[in-house]
C-alpha positions as CSV (number, residue, x, y, z in Angstrom):
1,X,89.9,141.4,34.7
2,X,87.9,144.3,33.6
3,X,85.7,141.4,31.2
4,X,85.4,139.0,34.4
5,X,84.1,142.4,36.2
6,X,81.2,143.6,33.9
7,X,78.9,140.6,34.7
8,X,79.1,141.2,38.1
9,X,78.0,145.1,37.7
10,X,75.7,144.8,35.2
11,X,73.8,141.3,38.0
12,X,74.5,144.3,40.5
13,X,72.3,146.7,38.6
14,X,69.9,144.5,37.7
15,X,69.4,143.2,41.5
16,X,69.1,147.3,42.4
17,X,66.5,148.2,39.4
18,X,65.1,145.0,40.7
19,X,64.8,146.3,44.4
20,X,63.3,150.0,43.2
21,X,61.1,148.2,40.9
22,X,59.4,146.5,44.0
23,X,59.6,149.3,46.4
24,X,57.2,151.3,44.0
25,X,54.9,148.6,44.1
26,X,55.1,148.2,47.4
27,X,54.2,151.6,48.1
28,X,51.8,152.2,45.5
29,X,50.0,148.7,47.1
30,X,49.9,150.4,50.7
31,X,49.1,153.6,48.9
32,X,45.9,151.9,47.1
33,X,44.8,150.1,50.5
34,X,45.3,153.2,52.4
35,X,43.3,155.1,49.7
36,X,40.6,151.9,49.7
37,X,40.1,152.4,53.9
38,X,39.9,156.0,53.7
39,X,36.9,156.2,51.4
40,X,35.2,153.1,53.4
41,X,36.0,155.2,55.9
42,X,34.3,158.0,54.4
43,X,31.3,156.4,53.0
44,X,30.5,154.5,56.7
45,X,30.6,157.5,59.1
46,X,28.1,160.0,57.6
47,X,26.3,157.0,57.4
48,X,26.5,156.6,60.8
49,X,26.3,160.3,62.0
50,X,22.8,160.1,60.4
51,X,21.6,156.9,61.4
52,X,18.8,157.0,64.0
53,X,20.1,156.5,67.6
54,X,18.5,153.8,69.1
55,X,16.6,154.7,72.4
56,X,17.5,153.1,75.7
57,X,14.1,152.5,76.9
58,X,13.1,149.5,76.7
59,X,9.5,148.0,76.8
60,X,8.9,145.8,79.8
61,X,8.8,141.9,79.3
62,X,6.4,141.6,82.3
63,X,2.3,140.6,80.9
64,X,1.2,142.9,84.6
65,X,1.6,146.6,85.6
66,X,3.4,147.9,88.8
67,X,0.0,148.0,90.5
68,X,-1.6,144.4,89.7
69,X,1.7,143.3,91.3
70,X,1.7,145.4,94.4
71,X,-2.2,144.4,95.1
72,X,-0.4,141.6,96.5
73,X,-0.9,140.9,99.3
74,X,-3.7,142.9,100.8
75,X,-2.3,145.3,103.2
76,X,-6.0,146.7,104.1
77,X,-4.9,147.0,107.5
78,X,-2.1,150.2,106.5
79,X,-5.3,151.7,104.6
80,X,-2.9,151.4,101.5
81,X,0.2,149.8,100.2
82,X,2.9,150.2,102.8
83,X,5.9,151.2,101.1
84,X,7.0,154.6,103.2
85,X,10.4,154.7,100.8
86,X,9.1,154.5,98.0
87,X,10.6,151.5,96.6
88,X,8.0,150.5,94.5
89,X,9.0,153.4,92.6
90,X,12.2,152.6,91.8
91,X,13.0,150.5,88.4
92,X,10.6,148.6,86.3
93,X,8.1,146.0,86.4
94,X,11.2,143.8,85.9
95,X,13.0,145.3,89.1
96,X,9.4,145.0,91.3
97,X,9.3,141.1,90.6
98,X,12.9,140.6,91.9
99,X,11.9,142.7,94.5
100,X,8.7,140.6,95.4
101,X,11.2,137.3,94.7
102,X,13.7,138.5,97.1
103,X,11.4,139.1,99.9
104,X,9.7,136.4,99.4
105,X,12.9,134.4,99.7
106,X,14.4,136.3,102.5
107,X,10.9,135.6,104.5
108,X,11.1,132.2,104.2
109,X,14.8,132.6,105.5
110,X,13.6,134.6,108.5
111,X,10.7,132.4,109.2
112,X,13.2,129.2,109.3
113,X,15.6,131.6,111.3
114,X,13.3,132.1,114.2
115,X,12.1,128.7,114.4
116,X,15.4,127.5,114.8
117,X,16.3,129.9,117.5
118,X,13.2,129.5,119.5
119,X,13.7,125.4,119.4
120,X,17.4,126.0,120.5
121,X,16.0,128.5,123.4
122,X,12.9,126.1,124.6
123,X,16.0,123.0,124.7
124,X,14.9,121.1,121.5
125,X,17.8,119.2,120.8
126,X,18.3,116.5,117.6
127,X,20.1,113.2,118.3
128,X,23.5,112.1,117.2
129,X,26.5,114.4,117.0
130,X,26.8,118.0,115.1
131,X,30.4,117.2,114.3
132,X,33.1,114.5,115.4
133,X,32.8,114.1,118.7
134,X,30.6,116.9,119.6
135,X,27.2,116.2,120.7
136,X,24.0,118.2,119.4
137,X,22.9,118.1,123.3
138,X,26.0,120.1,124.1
139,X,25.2,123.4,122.5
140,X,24.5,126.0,124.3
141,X,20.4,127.4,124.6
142,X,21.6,131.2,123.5
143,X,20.9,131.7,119.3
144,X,24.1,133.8,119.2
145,X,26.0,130.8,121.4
146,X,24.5,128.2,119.5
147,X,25.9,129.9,116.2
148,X,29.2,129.9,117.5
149,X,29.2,126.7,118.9
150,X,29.1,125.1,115.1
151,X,32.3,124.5,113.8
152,X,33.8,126.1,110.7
153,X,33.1,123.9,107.9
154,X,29.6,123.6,109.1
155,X,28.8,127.2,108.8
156,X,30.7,126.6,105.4
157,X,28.8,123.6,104.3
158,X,25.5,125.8,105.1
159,X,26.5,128.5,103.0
160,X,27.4,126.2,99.6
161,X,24.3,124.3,100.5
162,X,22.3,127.7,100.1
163,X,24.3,128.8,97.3
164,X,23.6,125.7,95.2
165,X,19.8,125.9,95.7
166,X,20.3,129.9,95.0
167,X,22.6,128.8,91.5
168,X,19.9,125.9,90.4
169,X,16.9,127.9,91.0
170,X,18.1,130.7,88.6
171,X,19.2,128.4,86.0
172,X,15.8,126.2,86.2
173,X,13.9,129.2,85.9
174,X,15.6,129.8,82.5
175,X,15.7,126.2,81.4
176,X,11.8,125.0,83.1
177,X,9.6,127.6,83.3
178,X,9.3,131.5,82.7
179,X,11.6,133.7,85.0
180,X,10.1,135.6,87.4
181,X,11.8,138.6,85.5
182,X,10.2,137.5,82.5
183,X,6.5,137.3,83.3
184,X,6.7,133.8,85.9
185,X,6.0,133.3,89.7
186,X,7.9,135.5,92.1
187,X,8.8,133.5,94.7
188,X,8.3,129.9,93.5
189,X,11.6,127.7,94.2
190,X,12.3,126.1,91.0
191,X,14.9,123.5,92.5
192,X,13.1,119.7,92.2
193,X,11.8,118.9,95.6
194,X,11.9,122.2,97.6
195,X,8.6,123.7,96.2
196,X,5.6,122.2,97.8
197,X,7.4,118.7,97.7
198,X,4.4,117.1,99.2
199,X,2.3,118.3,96.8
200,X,0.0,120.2,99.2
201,X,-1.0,122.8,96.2
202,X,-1.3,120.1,93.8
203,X,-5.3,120.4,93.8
204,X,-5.8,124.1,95.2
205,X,-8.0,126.7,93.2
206,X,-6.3,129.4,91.6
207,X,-8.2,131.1,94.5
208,X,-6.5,129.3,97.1
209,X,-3.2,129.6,96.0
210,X,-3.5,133.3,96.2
211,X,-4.5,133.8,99.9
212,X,-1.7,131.0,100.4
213,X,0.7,133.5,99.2
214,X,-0.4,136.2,100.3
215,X,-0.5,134.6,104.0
216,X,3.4,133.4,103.4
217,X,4.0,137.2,102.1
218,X,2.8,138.7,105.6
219,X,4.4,135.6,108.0
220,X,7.9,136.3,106.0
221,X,7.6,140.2,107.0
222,X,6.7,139.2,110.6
223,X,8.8,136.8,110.7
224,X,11.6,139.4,109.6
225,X,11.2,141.5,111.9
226,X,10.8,139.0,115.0
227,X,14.3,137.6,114.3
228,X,15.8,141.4,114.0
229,X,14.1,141.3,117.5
230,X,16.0,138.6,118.7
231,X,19.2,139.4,117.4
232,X,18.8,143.2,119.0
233,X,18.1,141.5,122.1
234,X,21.2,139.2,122.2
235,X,23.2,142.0,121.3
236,X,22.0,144.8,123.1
237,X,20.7,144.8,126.3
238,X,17.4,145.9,127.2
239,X,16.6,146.7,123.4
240,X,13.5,144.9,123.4
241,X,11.1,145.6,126.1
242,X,9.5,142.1,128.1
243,X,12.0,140.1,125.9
244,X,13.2,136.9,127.8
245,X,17.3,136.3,127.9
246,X,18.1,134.5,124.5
């Protein structure tokens, strides 16, 4: 018995010197690493601390200044640019051509806006039915009544409609042309056949084109605030001085 046990102590002791043997090893790899991260470590942050910062101001992208944007379109008539807030001032060149895009856009919004509300008012009607079995004759001559009287997944079908021209013109800016962030046209629909789809400005000088925007520019103002005039009058009565019941 005490022959038959000695093999099985002396494997016993070998399988524990075995176990310390890889523990040092162990720790003295995690020691090493730990030893090799610290002095990266070391070495990359007074690197850092030294470095240069980087400065946040960034040169504009645009080819024309603030001012060669703003002399569009002439606004002689206010003896100088009419901006009373200060808006102009606000951002750079980058943040003045979405503002010039936007209004642009939002113009042309308005100036569909109040034609539509003055054809509903004078009793222009189109044939055929808005919706299943609901005739276009049948809605009411008041804007705010004729809104109402669309059904639900019209007014939702107008909204996607308008966001999908809103999505593609953004992302044929970046894929056809120059954004109008980037130096392009603020204000040019880049969406295949909503831009001048009869090709009116096909053959126009530079000239030309100019005073056309500028002319669009001043309609899309007036035509912004003639549609806040409606709506103030359907809202509130008496708002509007000499304005008919619409």
């Amino acid at each position: 018995t005490r022959y038959s046990m000695n093999p099985c102590a002396k494997q016993s002791e070998g399988i524990i010197a075995d176990c310390r043997s890889f523990s040092r090893n162990k720790n003295r790899n995690f020691t090493m690493k730990t030893s090799t991260i610290l002095a990266l470590a070391s070495a990359v942050v007074p690197a850092a601390a030294f470095a240069p910062a980087k400065s946040n101001s960034a040169k504009s992208s645009l080819d024309i200044s603030k001012e060669e944007i703003l002399k569009s379109p002439d606004t002689t008539e206010f003896g100088s640019i009419w901006d009373p807030l200060g808006l102009a001032e606000i951002g750079s060149e980058e943040t003045l051509a979405w503002y010039r895009h936007s209004e642009i856009k939002h113009g042309r919004i308005a100036m569909a806006a109040f034609v539509g509300w003055w054809a509903v008012g004078a009793g222009l009607r189109l044939p055929g039915d808005l919706s299943y079995g609901q005739a276009f004759s049948s809605i009411p001559s008041k804007g705010l009544e004729a809104w109402d009287a669309v059904p639900g997944w019209g007014k939702a079908q107008l909204l996607l409609f308008a966001g999908l021209i809103e999505f593609h013109d953004e992302l044929f800016y970046s894929k056809r042309s120059t954004h109008y962030m980037r130096g392009g046209i603020p204000g040019k629909n880049m969406v295949p056949g909503l831009f001048d789809p009869f090709g009116l400005s096909k053959n126009k000088s530079a000239e030309a084109l100019a005073r056309g925007r500028d002319s669009e520019i001043k309609n899309g103002r007036l035509a912004m605030i003639g549609f806040m005039g409606l709506y103030a009058a359907a809202t509130i009565d008496g708002s509007v001085p000499l304005q008919p019941d619409c």
